[in-house]
Backbone bond lengths (Angstrom), bond angles and torsions (degrees), N, CA, C in turn:
res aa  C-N    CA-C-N  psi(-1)  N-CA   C-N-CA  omega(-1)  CA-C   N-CA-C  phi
1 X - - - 1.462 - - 1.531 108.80 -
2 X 0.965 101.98 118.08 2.195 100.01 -179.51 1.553 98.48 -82.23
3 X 1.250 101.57 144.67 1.141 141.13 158.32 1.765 153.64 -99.43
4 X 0.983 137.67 124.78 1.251 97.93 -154.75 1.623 135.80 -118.65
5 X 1.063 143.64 -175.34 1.374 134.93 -117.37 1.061 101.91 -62.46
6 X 1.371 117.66 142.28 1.509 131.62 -169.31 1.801 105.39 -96.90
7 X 1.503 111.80 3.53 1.671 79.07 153.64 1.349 124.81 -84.42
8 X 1.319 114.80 -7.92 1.651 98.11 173.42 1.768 113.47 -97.50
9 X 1.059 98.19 134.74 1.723 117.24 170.62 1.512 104.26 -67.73
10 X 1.429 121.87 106.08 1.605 115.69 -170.83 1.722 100.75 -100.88
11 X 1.265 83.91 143.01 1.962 87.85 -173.40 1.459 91.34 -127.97
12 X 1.497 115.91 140.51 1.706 124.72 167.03 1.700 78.57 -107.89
13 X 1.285 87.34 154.19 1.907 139.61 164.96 1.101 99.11 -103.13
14 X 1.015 153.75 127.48 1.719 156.45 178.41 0.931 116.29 163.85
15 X 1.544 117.43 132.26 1.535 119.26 156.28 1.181 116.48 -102.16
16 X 1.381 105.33 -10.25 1.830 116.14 174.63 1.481 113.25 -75.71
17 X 1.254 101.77 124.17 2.132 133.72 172.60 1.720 99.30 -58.90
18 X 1.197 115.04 -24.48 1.593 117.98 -163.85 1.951 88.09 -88.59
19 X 1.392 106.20 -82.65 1.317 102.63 -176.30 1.694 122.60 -28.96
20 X 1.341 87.40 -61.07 2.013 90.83 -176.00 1.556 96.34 -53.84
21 X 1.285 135.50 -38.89 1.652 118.22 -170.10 1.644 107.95 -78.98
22 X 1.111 124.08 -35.11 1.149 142.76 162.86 1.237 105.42 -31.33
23 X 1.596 126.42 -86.03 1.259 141.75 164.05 1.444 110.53 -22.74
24 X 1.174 107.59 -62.10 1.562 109.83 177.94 1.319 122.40 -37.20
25 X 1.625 103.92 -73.88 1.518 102.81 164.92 1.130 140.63 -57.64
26 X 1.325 126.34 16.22 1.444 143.57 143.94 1.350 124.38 -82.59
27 X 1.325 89.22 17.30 1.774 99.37 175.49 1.510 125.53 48.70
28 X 1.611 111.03 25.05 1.179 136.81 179.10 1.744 128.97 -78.14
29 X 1.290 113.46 83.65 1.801 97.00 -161.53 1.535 101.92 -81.49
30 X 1.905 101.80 125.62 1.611 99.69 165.93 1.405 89.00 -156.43
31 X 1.659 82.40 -174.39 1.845 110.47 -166.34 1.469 104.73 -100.77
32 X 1.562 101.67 143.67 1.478 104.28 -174.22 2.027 91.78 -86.99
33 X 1.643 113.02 150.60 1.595 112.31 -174.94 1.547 77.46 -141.29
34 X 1.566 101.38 155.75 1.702 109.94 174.41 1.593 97.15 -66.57
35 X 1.138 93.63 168.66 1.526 103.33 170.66 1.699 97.25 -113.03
36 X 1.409 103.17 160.14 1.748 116.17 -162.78 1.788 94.42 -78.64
37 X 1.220 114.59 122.09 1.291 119.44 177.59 1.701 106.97 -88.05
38 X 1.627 114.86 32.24 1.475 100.08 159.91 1.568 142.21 -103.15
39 X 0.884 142.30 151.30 1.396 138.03 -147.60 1.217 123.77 -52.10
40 X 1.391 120.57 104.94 1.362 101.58 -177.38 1.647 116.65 -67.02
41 X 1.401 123.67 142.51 1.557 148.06 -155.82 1.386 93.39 -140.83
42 X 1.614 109.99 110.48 1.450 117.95 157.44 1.723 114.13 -96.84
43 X 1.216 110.64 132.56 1.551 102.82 156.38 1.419 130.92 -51.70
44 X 1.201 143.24 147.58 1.412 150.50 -159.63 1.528 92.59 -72.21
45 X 1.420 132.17 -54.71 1.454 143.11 -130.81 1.736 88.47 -113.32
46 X 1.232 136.28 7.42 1.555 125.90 -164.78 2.083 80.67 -101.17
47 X 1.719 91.58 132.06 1.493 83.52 173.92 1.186 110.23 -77.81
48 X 1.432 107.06 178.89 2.058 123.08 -175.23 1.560 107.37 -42.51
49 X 1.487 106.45 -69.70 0.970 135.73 177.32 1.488 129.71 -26.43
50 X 1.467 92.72 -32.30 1.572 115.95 176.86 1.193 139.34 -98.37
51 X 1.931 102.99 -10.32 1.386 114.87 -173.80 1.673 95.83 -63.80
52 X 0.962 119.40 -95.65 1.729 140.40 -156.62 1.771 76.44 -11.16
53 X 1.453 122.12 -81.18 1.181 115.33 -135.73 1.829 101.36 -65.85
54 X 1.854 137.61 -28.15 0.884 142.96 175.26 1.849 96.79 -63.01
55 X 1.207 139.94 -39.16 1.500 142.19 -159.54 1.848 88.21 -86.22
56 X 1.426 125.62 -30.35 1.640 100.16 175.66 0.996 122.48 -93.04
57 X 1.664 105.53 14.22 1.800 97.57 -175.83 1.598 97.39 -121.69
58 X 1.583 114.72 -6.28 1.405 103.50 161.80 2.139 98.57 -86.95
59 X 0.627 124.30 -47.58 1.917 110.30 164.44 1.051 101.13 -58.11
60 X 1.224 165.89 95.20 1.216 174.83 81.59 1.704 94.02 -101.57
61 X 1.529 120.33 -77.34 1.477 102.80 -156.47 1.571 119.12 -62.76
62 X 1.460 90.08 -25.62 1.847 101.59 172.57 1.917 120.72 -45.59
63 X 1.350 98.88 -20.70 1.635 100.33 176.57 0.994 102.63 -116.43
64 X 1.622 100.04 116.70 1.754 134.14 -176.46 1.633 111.93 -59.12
65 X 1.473 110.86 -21.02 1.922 91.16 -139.08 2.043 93.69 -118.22
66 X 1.423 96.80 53.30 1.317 91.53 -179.88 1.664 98.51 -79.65
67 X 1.617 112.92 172.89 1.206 127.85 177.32 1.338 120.42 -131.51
68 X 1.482 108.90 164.28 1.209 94.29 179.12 1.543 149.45 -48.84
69 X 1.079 103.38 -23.71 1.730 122.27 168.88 1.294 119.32 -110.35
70 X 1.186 122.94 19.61 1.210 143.15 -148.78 2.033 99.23 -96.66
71 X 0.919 136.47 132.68 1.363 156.15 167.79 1.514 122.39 -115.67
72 X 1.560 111.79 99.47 1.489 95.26 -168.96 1.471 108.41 -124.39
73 X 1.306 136.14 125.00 1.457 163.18 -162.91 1.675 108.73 -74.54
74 X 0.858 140.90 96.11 1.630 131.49 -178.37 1.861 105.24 -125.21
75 X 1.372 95.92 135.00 1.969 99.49 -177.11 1.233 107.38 -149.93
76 X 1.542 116.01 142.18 1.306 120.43 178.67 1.713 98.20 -135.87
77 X 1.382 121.50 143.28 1.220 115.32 174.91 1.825 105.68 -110.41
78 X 1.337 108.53 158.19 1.271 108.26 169.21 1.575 123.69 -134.18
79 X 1.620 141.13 128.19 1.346 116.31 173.87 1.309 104.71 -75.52
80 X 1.456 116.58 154.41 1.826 98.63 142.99 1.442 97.28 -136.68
81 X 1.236 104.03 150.37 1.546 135.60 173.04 1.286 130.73 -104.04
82 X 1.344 163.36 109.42 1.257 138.13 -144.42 1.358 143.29 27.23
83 X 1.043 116.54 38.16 1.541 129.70 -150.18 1.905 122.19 55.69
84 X 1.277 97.52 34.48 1.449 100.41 -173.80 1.337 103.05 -117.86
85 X 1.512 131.51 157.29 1.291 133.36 -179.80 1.563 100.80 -108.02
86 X 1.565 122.13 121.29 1.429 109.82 175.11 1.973 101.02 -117.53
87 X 1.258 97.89 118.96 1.254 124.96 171.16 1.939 118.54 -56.41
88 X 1.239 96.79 -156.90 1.354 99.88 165.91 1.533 121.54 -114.21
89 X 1.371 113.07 118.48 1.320 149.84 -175.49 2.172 92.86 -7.09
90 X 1.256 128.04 123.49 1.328 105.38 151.67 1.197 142.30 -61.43
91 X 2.028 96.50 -38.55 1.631 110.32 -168.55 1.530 86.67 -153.94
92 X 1.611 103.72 -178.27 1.279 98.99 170.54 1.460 149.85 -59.90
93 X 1.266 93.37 -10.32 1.969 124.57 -158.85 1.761 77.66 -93.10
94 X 1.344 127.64 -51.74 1.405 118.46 -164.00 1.458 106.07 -81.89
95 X 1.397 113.18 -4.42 1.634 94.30 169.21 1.442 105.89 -104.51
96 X 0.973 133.54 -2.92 1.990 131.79 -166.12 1.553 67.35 -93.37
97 X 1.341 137.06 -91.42 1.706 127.68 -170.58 1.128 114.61 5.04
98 X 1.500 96.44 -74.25 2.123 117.96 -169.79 1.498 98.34 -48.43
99 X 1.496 124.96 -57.13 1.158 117.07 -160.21 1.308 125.46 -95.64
100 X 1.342 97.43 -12.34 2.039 119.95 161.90 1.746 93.29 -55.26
101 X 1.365 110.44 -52.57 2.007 111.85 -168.51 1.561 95.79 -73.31
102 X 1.317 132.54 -34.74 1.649 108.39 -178.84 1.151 112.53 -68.50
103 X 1.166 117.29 -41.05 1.975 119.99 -178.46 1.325 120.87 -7.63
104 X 1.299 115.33 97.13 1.936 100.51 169.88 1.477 95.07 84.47
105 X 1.419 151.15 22.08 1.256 142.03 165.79 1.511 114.10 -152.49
106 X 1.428 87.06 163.45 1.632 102.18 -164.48 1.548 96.70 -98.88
107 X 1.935 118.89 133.66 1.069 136.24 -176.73 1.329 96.17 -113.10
108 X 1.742 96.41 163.60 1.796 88.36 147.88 1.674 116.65 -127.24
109 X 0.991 129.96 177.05 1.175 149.71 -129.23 1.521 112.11 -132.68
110 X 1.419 149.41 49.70 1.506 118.48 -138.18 1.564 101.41 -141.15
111 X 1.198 103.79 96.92 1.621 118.42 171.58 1.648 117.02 -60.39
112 X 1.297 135.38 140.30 1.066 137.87 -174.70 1.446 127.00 -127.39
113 X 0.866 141.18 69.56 1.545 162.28 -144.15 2.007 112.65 -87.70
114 X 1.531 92.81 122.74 1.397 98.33 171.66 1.476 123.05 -118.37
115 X 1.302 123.93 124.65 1.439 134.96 169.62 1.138 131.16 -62.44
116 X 1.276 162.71 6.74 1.559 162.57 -136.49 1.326 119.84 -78.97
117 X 1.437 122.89 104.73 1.492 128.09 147.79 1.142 104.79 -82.63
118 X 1.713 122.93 175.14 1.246 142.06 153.01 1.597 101.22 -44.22
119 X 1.075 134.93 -47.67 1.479 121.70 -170.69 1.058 137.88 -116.23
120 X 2.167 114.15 10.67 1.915 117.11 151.29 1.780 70.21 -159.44
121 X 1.636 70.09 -178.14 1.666 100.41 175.54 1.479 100.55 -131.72
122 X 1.124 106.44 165.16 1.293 115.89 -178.11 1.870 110.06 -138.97
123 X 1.230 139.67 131.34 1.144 130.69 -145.05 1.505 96.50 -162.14
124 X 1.700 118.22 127.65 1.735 125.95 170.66 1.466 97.06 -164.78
125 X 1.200 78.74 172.22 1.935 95.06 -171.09 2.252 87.89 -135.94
126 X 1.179 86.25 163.02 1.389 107.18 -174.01 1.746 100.72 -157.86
127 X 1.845 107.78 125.79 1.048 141.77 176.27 1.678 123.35 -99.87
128 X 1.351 86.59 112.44 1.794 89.40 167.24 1.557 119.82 -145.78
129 X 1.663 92.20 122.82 1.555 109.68 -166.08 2.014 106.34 -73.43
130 X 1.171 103.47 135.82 1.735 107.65 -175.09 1.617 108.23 -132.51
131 X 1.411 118.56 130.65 1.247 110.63 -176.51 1.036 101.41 -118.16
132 X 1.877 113.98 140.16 1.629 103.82 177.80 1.887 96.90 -115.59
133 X 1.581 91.09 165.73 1.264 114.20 176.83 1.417 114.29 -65.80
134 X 1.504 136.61 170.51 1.321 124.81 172.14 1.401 115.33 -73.91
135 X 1.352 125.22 150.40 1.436 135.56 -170.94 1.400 118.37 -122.39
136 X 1.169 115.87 117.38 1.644 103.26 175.79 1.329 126.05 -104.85
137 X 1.266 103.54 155.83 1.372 96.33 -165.78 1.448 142.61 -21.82
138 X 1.661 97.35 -18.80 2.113 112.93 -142.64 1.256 67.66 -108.16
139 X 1.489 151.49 -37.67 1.272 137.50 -166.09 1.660 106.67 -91.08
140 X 0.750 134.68 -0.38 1.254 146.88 176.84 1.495 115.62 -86.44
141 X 1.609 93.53 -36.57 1.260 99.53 -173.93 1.580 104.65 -91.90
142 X 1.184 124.52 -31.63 1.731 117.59 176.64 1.565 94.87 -55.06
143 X 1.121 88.95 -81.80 1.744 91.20 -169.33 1.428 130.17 -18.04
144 X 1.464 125.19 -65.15 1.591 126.40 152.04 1.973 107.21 -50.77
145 X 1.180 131.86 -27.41 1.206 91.72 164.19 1.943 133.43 -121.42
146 X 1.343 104.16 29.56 0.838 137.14 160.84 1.742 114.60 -91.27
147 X 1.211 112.15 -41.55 1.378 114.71 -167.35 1.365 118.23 -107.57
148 X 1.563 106.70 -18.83 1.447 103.73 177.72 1.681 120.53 49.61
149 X 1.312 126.56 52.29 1.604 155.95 -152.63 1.493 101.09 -71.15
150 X 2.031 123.96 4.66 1.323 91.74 -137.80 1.603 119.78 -93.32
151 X 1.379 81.34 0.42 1.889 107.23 176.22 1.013 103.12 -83.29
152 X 1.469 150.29 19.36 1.510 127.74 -167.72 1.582 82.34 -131.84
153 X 1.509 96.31 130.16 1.924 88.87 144.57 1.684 137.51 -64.52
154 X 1.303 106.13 139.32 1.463 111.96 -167.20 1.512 119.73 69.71
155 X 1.698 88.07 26.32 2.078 86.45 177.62 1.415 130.80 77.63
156 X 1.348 102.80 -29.05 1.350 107.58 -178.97 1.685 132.63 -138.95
157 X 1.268 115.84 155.24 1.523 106.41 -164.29 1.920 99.81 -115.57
158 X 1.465 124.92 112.55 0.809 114.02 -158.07 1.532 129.33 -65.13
159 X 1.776 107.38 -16.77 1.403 129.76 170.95 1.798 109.64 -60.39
160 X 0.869 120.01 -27.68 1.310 123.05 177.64 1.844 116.28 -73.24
161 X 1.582 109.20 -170.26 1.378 129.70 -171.07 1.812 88.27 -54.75
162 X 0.973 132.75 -92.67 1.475 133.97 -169.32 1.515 127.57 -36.75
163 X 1.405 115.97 -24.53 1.398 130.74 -177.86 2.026 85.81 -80.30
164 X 1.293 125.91 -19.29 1.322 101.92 -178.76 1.315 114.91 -96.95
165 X 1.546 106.08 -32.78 1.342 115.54 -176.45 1.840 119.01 -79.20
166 X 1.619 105.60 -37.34 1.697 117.99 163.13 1.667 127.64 -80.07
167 X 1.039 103.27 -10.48 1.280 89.78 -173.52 1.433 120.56 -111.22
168 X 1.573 110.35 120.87 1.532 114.04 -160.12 1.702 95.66 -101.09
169 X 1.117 94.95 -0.53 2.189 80.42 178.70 1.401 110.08 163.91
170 X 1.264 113.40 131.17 1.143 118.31 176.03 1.764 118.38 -106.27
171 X 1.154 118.23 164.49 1.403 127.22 167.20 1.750 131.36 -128.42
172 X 0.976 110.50 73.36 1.655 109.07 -153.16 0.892 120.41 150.98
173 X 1.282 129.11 -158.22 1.593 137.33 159.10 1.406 134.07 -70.20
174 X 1.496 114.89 107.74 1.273 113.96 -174.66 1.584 118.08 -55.11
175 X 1.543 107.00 -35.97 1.563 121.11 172.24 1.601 118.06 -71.91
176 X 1.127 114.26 -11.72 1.318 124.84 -174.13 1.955 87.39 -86.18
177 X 0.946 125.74 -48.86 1.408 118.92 -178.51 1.395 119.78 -74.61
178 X 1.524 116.16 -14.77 1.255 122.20 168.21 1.532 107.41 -73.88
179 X 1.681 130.90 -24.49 1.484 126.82 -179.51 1.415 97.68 122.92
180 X 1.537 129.66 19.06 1.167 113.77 -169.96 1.609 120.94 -140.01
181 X 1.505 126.23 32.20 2.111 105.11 -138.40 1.360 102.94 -44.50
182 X 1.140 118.37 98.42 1.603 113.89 165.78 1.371 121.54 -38.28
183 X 1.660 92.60 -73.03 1.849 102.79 -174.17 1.651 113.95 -36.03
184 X 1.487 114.16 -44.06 1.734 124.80 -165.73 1.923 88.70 -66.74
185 X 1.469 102.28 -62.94 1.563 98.48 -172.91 1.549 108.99 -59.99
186 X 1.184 155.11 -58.27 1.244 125.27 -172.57 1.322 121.36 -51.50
187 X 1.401 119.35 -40.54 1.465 129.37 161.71 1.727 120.37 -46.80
188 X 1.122 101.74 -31.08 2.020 102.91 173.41 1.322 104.13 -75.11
189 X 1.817 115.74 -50.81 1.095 136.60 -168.29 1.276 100.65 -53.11
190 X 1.494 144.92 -65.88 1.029 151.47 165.75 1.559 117.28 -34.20
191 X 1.395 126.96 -61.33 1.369 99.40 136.47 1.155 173.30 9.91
192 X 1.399 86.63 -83.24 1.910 105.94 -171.03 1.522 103.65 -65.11
């Protein structure tokens, strides 16, 4: 499996199990680094569209201790639904909500990815539209408590029980909805 150029030391930011395996199977060797536990703060005026990819490049600058050869990976995903941004679920009542509003409609999906050496950054977002089937309540309800959704944005993780039973079609990247666009990142990666 190639890998790629070994002068840079590649570091993920992640607390996500999906990304780091993700990464992996891109035949990518790096180091897991905490990710900066400070608040993410959107501007009022930044459109929808733009958060995810503006939220991985403020987690990216938030970690101080890059190095000189140092390559560091930062991603945030976002749903939006009607011009709304749905986050990750607080409690249970806020994820039956989230997923009561996807029912029968097409979201999008749009991970936002940051690059950082010591000497540029590199920064894109990648969109993928997903339509789910209608959901009723009783299925709404296995799923959050069977699945416990509460780490995922928009409640739900599409690899799981609901991604088989909700999802009538995708447009894009299936990995991009898992938290990751692979294809776009090996292609930057290759690059950078």
């Amino acid at each position: 499996m190639e890998t790629f150029d070994s002068k840079y030391n590649i570091l993920l930011a992640s607390a996500s199990f999906r990304r780091r395996e993700l990464l992996a199977q891109l035949g990518v060797q790096y180091s897991l680094v905490k990710p900066s536990q400070e608040e993410e703060i959107v501007p009022d005026n930044i459109w929808v569209e733009d958060v995810s990819e503006y939220l991985a490049c403020q987690k990216s600058n938030a970690y101080k201790d890059l190095q000189g050869n140092d390559l560091l990976i930062t991603a945030d995903t976002t749903v939006v639904v009607d011009g709304k941004i749905l986050g990750k679920p607080k409690d249970y009542s806020d994820a039956f909500q989230m997923l009561k509003l996807l029912s029968g409609k097409t979201h999008s999906v749009i991970t936002g990815v940051c690059l950082r050496s010591v000497e540029k950054t590199v920064s894109f977002s990648v969109k993928t539209e997903v339509t789910f089937a209608n959901l009723d309540d009783e299925e709404i309800r296995f799923y959050i408590e069977n699945f416990k959704p509460y780490d995922k944005a928009g409640a739900y993780g599409i690899q799981e029980w609901i991604g088989k039973v909700a999802v009538e079609r995708i447009s894009g990247s299936f990995y991009n909805v898992m938290g990751l666009p692979v294809q776009r990142l090996y292609r930057e990666l290759k690059k950078f």
